[in-house]
Backbone as a chain_set.jsonl record, in Angstrom:
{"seq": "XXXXXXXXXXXXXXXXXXXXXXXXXXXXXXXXXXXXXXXXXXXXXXXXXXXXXXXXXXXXXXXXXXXXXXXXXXXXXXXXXXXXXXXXXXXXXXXXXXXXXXXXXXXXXXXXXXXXXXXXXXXXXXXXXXXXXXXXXXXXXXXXXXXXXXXXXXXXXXXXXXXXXXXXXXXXXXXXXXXXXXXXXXXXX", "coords": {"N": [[-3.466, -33.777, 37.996], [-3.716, -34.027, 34.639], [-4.479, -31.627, 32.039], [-7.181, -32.593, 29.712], [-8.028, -32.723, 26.451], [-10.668, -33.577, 23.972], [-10.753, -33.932, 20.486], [-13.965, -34.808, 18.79], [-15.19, -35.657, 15.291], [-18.44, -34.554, 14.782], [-22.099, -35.23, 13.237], [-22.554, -33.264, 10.362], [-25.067, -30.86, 10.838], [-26.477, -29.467, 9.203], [-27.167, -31.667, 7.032], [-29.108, -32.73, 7.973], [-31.07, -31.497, 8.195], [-34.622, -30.659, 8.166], [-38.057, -30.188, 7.314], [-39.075, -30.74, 9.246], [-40.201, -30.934, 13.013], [-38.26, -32.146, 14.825], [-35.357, -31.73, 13.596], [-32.604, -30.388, 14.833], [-30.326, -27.487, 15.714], [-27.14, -26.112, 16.809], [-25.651, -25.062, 19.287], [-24.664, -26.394, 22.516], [-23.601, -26.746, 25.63], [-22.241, -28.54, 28.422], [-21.537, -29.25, 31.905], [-19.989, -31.707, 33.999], [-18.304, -32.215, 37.082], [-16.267, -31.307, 36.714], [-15.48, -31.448, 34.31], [-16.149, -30.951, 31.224], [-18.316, -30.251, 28.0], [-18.967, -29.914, 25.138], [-20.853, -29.093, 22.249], [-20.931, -28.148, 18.252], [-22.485, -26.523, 15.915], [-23.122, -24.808, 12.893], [-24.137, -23.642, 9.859], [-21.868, -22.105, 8.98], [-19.69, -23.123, 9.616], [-17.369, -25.349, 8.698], [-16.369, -27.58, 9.34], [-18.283, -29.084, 11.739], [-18.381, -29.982, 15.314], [-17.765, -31.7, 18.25], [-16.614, -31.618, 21.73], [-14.682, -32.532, 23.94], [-13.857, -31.361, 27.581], [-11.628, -31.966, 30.285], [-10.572, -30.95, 33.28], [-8.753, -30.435, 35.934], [-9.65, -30.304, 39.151], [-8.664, -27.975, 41.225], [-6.499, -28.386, 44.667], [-6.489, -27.024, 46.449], [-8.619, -24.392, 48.403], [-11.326, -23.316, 46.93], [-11.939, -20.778, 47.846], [-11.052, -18.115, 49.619], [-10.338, -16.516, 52.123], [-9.706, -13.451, 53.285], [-7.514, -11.084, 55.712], [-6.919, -8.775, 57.828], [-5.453, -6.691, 60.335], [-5.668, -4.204, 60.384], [-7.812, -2.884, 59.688], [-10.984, -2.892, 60.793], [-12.42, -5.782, 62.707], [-14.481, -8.579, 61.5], [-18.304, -7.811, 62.745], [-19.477, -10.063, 63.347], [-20.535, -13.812, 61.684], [-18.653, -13.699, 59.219], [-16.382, -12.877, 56.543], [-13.672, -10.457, 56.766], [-13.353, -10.122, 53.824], [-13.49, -12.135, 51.031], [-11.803, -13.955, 48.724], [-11.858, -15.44, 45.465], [-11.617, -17.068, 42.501], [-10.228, -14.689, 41.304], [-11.22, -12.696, 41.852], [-11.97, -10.24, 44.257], [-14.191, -10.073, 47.165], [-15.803, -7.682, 49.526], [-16.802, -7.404, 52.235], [-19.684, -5.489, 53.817], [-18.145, -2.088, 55.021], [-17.983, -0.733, 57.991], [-17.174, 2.521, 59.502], [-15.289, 2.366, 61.446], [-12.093, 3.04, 63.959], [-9.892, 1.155, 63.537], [-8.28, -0.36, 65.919], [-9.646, 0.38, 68.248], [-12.411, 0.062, 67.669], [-14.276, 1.441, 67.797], [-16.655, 4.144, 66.763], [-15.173, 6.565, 64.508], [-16.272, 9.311, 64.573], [-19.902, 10.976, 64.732], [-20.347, 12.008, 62.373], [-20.99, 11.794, 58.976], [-19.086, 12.294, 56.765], [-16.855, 12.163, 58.205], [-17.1, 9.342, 58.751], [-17.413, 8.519, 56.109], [-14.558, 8.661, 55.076], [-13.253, 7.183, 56.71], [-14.432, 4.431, 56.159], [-13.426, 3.777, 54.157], [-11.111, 4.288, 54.124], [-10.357, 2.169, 55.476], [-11.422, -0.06, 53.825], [-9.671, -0.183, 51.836], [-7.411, -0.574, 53.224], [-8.112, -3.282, 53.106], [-8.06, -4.192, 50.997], [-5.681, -3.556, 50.249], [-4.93, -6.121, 51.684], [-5.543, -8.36, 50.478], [-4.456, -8.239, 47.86], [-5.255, -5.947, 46.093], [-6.634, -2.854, 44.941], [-7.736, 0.62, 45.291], [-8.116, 1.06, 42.332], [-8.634, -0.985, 41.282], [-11.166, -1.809, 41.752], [-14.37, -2.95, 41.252], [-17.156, -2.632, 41.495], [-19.111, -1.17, 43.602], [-21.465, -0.842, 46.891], [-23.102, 1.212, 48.486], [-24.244, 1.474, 51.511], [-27.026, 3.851, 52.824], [-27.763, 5.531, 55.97], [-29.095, 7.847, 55.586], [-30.464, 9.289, 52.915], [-30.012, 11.822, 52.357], [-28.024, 12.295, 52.37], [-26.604, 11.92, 50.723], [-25.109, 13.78, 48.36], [-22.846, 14.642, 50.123], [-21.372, 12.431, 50.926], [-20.858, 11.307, 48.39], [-19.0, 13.478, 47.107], [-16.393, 12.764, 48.873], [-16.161, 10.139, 48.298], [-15.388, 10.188, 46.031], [-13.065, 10.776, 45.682], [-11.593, 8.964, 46.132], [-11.811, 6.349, 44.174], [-10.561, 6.071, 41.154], [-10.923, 6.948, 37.416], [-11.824, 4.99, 35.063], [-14.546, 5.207, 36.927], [-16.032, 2.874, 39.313], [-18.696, 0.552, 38.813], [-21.829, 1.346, 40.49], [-24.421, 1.014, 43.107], [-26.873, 2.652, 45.577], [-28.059, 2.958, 48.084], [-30.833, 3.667, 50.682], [-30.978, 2.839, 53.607], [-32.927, 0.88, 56.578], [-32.268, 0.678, 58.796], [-28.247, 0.34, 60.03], [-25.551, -1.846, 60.719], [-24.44, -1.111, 64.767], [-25.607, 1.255, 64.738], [-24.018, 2.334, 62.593], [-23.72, 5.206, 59.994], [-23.224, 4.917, 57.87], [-22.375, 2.534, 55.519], [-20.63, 0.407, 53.327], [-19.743, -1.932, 50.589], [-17.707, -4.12, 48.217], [-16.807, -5.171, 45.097], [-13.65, -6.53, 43.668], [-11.165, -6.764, 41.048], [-8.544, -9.035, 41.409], [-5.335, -8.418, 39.81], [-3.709, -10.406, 37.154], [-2.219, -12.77, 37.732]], "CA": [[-4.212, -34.276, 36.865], [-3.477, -33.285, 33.538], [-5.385, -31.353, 31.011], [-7.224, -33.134, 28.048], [-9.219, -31.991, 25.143], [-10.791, -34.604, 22.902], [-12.42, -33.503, 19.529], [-13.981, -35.762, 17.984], [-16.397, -35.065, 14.471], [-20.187, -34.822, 14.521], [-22.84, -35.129, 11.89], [-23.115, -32.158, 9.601], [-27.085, -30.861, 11.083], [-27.187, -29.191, 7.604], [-27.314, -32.81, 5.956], [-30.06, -33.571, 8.964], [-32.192, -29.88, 8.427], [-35.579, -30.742, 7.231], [-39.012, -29.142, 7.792], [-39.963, -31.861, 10.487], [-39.669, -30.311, 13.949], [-37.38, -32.559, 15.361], [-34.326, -31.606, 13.363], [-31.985, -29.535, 15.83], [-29.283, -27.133, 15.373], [-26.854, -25.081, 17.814], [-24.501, -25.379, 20.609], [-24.625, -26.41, 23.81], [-22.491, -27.513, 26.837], [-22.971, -29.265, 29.728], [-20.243, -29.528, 32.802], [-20.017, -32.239, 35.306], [-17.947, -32.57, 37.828], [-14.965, -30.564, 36.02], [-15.711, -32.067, 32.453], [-16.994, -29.678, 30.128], [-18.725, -31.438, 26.866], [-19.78, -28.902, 24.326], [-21.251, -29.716, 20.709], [-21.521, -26.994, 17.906], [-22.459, -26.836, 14.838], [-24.004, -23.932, 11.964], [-23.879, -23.608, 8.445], [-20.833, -21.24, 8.577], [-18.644, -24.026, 10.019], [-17.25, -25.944, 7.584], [-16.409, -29.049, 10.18], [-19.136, -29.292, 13.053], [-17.082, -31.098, 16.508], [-17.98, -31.899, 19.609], [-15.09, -31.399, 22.323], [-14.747, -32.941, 25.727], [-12.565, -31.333, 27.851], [-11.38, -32.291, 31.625], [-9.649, -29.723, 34.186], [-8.22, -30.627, 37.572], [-10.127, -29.743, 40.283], [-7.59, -27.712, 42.392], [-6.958, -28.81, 46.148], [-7.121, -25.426, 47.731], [-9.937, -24.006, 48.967], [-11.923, -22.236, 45.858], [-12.602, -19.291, 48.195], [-9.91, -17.488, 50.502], [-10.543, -15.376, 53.373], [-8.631, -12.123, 53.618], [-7.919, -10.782, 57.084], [-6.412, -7.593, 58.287], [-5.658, -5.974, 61.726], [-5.583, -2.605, 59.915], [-9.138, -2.605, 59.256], [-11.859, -3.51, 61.65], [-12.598, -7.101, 62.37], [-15.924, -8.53, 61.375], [-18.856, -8.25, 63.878], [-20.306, -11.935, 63.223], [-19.577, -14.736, 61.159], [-18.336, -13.088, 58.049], [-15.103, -12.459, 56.701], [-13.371, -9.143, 56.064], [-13.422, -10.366, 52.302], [-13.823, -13.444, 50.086], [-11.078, -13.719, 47.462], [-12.686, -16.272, 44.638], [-11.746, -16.637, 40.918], [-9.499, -13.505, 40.648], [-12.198, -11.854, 42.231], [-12.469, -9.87, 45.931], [-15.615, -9.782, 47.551], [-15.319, -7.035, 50.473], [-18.108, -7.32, 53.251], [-19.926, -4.007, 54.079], [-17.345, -1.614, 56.13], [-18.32, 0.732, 58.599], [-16.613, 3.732, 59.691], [-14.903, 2.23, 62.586], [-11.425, 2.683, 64.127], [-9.4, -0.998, 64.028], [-7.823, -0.469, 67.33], [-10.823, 0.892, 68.979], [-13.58, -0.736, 67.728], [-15.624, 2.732, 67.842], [-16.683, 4.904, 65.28], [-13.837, 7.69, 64.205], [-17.29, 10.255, 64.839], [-21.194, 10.747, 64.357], [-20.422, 12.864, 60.988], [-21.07, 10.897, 57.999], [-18.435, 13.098, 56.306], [-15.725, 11.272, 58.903], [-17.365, 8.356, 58.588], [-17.228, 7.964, 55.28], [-13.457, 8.654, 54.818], [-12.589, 6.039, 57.691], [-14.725, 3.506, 55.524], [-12.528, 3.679, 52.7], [-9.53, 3.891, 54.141], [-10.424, 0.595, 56.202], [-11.617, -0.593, 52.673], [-8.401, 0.286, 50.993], [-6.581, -1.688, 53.853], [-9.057, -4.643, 53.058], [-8.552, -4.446, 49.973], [-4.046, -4.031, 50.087], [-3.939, -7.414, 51.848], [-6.016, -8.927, 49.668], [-3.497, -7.672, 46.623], [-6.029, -5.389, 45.254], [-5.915, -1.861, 45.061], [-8.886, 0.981, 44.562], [-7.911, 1.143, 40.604], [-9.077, -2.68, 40.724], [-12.696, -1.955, 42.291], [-15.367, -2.641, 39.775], [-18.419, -2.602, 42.168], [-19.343, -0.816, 45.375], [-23.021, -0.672, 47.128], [-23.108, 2.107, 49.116], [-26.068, 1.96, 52.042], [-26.845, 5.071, 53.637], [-29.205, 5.902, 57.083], [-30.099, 8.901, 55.019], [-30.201, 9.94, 51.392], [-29.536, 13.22, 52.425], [-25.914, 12.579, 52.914], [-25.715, 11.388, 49.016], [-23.822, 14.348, 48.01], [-21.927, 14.818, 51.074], [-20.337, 11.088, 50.407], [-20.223, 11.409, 46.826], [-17.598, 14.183, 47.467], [-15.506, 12.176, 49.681], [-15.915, 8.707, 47.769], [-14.52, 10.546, 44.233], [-11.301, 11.298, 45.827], [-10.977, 7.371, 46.196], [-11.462, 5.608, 43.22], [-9.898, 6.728, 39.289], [-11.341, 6.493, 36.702], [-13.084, 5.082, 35.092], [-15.188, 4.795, 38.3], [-16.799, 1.446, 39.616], [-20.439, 0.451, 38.943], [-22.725, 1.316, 41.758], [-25.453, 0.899, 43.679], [-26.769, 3.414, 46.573], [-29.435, 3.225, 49.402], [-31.373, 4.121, 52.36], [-31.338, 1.045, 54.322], [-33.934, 1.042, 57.746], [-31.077, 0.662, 60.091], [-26.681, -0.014, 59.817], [-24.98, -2.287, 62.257], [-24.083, -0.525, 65.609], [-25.821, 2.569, 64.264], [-24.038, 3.503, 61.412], [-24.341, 6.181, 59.132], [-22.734, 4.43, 56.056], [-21.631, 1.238, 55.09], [-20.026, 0.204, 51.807], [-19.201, -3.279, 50.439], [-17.49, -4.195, 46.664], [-16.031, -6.436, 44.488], [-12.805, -5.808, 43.2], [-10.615, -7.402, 40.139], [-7.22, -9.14, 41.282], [-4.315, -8.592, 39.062], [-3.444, -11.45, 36.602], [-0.728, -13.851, 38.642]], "C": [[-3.958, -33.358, 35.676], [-4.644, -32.684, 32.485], [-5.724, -32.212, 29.875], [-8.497, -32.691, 27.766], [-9.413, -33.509, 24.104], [-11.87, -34.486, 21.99], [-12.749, -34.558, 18.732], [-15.351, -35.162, 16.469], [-17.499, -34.992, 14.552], [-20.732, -34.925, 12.997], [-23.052, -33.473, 11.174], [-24.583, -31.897, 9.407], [-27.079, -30.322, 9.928], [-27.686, -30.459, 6.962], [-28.814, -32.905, 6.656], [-31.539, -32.977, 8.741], [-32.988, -30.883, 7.604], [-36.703, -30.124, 8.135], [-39.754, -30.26, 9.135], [-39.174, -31.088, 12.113], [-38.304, -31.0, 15.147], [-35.891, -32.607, 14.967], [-33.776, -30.411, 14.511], [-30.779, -28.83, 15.215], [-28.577, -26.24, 16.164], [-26.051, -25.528, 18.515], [-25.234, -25.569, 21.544], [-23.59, -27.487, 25.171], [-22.955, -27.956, 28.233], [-21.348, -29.787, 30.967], [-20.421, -30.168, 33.717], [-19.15, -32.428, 35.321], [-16.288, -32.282, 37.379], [-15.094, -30.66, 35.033], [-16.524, -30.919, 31.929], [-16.993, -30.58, 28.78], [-19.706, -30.464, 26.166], [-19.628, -29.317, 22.895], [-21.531, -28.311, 20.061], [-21.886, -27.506, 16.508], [-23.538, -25.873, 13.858], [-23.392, -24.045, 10.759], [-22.264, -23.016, 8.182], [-19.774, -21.925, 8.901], [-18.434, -25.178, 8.725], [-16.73, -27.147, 8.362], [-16.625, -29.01, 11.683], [-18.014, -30.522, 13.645], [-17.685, -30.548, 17.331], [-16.453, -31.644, 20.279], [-15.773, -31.624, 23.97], [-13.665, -32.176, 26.307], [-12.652, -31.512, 29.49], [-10.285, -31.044, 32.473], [-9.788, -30.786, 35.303], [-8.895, -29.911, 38.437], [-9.086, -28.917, 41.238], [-7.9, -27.754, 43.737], [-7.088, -27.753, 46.812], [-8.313, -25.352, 47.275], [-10.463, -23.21, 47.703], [-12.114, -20.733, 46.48], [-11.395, -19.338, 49.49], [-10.573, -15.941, 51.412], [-9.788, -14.494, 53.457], [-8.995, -11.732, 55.09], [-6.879, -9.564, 57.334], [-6.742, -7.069, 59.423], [-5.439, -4.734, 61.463], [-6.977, -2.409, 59.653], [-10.29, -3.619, 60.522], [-12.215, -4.915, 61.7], [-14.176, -7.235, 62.312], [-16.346, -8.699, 62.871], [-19.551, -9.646, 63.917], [-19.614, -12.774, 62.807], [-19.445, -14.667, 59.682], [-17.084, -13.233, 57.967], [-15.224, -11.105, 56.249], [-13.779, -8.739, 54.647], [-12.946, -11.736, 52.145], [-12.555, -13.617, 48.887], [-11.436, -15.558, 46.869], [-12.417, -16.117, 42.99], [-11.458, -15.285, 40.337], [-10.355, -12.422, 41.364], [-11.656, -11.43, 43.783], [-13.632, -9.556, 45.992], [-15.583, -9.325, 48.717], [-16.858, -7.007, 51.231], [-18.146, -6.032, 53.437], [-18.982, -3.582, 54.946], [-18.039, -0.368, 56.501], [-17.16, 1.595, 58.707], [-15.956, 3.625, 61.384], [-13.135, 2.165, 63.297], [-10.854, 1.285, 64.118], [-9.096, -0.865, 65.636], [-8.691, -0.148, 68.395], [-12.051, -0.018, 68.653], [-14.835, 0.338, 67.2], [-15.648, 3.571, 66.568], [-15.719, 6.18, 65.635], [-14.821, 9.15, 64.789], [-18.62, 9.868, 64.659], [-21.235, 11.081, 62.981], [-20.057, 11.456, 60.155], [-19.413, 11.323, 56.763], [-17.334, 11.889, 56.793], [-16.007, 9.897, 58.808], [-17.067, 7.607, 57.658], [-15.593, 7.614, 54.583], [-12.735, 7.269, 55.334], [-13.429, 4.438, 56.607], [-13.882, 2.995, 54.773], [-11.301, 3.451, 52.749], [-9.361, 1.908, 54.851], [-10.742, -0.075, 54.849], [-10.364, -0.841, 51.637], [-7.578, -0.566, 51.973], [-6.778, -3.488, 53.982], [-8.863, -4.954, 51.683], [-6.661, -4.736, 49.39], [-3.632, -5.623, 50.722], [-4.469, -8.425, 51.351], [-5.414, -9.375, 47.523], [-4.23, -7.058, 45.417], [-5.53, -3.817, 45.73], [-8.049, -1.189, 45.037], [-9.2, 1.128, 43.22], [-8.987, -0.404, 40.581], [-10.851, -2.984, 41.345], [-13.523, -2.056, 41.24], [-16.95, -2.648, 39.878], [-18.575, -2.284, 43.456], [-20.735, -0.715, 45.125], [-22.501, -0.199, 48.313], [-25.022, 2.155, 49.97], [-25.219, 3.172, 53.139], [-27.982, 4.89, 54.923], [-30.15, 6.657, 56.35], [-29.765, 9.237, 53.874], [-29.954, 10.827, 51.613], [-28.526, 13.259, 52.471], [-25.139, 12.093, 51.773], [-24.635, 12.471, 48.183], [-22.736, 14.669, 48.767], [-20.779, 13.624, 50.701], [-19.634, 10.942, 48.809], [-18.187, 12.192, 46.471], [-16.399, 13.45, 47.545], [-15.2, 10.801, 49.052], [-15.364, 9.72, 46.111], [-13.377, 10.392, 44.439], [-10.493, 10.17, 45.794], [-10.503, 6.207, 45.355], [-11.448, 6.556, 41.813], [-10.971, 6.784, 38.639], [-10.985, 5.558, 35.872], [-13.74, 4.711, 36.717], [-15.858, 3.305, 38.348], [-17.881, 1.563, 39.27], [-20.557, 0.744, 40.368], [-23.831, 1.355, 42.486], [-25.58, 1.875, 45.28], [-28.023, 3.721, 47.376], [-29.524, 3.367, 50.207], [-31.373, 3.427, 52.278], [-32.129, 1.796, 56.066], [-32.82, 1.116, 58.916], [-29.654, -0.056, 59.205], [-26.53, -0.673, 61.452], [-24.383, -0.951, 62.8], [-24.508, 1.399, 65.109], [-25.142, 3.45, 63.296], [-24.462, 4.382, 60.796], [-24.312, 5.667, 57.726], [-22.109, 3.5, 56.551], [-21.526, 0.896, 53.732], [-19.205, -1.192, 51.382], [-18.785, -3.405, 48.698], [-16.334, -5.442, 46.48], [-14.744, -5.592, 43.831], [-12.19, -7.042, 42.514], [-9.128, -7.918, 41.09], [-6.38, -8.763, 39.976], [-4.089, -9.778, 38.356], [-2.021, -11.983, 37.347], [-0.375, -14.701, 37.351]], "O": [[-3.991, -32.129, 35.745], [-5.633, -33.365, 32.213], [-4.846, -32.594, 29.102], [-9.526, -32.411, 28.382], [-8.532, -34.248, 23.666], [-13.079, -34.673, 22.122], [-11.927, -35.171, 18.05], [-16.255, -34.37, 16.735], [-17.77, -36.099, 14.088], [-20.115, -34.777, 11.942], [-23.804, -32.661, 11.713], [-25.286, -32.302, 8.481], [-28.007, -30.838, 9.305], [-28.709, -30.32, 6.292], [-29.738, -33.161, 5.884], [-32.646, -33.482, 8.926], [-32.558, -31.658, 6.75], [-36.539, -29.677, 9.27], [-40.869, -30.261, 9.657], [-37.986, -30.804, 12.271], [-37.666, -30.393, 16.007], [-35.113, -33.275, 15.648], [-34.588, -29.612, 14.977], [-30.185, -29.393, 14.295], [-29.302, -25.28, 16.424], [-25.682, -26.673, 18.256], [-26.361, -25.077, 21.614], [-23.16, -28.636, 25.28], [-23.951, -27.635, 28.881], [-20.41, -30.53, 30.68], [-21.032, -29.589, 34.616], [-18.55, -32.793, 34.309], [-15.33, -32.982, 37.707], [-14.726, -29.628, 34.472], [-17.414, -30.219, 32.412], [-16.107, -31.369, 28.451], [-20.878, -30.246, 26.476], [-18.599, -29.773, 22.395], [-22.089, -27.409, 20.685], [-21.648, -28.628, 16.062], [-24.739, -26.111, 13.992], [-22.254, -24.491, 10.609], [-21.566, -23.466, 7.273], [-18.716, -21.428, 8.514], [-19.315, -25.669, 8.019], [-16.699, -28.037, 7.512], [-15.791, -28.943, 12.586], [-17.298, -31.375, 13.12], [-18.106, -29.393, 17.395], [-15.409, -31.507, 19.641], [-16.677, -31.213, 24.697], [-12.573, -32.2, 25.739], [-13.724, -31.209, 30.013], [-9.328, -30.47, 31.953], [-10.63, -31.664, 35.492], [-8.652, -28.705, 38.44], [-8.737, -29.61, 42.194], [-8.984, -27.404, 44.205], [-7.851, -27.643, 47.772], [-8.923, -25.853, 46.33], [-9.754, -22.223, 47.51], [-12.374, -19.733, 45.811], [-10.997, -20.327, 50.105], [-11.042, -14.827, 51.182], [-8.736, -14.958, 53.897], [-10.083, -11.865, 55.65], [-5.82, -9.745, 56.734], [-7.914, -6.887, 59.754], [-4.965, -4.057, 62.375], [-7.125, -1.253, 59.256], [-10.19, -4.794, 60.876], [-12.353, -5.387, 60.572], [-14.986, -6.449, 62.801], [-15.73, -9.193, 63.816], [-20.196, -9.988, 64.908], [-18.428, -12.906, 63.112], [-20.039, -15.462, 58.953], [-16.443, -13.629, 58.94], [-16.163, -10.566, 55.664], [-14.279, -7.686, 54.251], [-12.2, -12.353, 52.906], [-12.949, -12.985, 47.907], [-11.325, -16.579, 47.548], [-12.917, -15.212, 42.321], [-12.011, -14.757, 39.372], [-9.98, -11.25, 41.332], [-10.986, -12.234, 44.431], [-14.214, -8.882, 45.142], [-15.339, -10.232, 49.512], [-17.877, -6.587, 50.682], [-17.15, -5.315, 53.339], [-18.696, -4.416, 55.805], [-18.481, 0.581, 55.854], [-16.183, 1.376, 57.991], [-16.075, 4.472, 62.27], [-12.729, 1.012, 63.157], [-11.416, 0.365, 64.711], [-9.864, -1.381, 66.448], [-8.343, -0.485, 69.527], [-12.541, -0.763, 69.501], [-15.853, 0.156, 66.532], [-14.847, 3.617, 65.634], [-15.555, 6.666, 66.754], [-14.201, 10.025, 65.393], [-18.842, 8.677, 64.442], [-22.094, 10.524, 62.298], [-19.311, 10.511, 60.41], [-18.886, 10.438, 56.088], [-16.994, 10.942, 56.084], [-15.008, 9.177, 58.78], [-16.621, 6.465, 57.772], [-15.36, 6.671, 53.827], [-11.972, 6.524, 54.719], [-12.717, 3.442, 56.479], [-13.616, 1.793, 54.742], [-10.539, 2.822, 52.015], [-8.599, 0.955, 54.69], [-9.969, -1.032, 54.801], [-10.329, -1.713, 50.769], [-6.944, -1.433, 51.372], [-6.164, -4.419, 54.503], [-9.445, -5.917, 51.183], [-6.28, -5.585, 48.583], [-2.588, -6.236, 50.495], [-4.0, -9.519, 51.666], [-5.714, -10.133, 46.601], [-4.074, -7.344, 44.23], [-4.594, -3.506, 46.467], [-9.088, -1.835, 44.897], [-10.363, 1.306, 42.857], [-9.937, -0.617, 39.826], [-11.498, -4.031, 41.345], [-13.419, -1.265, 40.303], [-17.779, -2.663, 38.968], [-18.221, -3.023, 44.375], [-21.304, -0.58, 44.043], [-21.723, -0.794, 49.058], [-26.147, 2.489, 49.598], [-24.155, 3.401, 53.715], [-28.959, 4.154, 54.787], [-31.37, 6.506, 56.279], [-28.579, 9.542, 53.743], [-29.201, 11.112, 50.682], [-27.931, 14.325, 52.63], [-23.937, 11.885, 51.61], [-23.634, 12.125, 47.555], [-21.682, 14.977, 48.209], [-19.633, 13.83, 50.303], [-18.542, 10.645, 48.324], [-17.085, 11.847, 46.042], [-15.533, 13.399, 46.672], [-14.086, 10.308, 49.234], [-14.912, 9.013, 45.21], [-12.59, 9.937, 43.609], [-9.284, 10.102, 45.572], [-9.543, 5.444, 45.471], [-12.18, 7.509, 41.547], [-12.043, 6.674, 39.235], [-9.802, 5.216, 35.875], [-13.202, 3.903, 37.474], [-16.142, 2.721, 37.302], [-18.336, 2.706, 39.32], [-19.724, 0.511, 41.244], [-24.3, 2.431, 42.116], [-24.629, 1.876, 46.061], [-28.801, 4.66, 47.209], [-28.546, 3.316, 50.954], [-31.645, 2.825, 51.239], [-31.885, 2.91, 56.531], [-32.933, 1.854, 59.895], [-29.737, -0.719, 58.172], [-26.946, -0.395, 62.577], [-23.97, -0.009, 62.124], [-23.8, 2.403, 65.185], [-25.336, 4.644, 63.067], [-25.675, 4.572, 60.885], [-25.058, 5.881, 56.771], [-21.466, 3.435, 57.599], [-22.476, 1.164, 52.997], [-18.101, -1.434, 51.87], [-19.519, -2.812, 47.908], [-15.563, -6.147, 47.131], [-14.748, -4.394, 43.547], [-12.403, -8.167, 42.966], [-8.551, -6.924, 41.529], [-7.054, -8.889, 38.953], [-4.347, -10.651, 39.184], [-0.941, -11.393, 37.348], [0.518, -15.547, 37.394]]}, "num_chains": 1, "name": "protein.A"}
């Protein structure tokens, strides 16, 4: 299906303005079902237009599953990561060998390294990188281990650093210590 745009003129709401409350003035858009149908119109425009425009629905799937045997497989019914609108969306990772299954140690220290690197392998077959992270949420067992991780998570991502978010949570699957989930930018294709 092909693209179309169709502008057509509106009324100039300046001619319309009067002190009665039912004169209107402003934008707004409205999208069904791929159609986008947006009206504008302010003083500073010198020819107010409406504009329809139509997009193609594309037949793939809007949302793509990433999967990697370098990085732990999910324990439920999750994926590894979501790839969506340029976007990755990386499910929390523990601190777990792939080939094992088990955690690398009890130390949050080891823990947290093995996260990242399993994150970083979740995140290469996805065709992202850590430069392209622009959101991690970091849960912990214990706040006490916030500068311990801090440490160890600098060494990972550049700058500028990602937004982030960072909590005690009441319990981690299989007893974690740390788990860490983020969004990350694709590359322009």
């Amino acid at each position: 299906m092909a693209l179309k745009s169709f502008n057509v003129p509106t009324i100039d709401m300046g001619v319309l303005r009067t002190r009665s409350p039912l004169a209107a003035v402003g934008f707004g858009c409205a999208s069904i079902a791929g159609s986008t149908l947006c009206r504008s119109s302010s003083r500073a425009q010198t020819s107010p237009f409406a504009c329809l425009s139509t997009s193609a629905i594309p037949s793939k799937s809007l949302k793509e599953a990433v999967v990697t045997n370098r990085a732990p497989a999910a324990l439920g019914p999750y994926s590894q990561a979501i790839k969506a609108n340029n976007l990755v969306f990386v499910s929390g990772v523990l601190g777990l060998i792939p080939e094992t299954g088990k955690f690398v140690s009890e130390s949050v220290e080891e823990q947290t390294e093995q996260v990242l690197k399993n994150m970083g392998e979740i995140l290469k077959a996805s065709g992202a990188d850590y430069s392209s992270v622009v959101k991690t949420t970091i849960m912990l067992a214990d706040l006490k281990d916030f500068k311990k991780v801090n440490e160890i998570y600098a060494k990972y991502f550049p700058a500028p650093a990602p937004a982030r978010s960072t909590y005690q949570v009441a319990a981690l699957p299989l007893d974690a210590r740390i788990e860490i989930e983020c969004i990350a930018a694709l590359p322009n294709s």
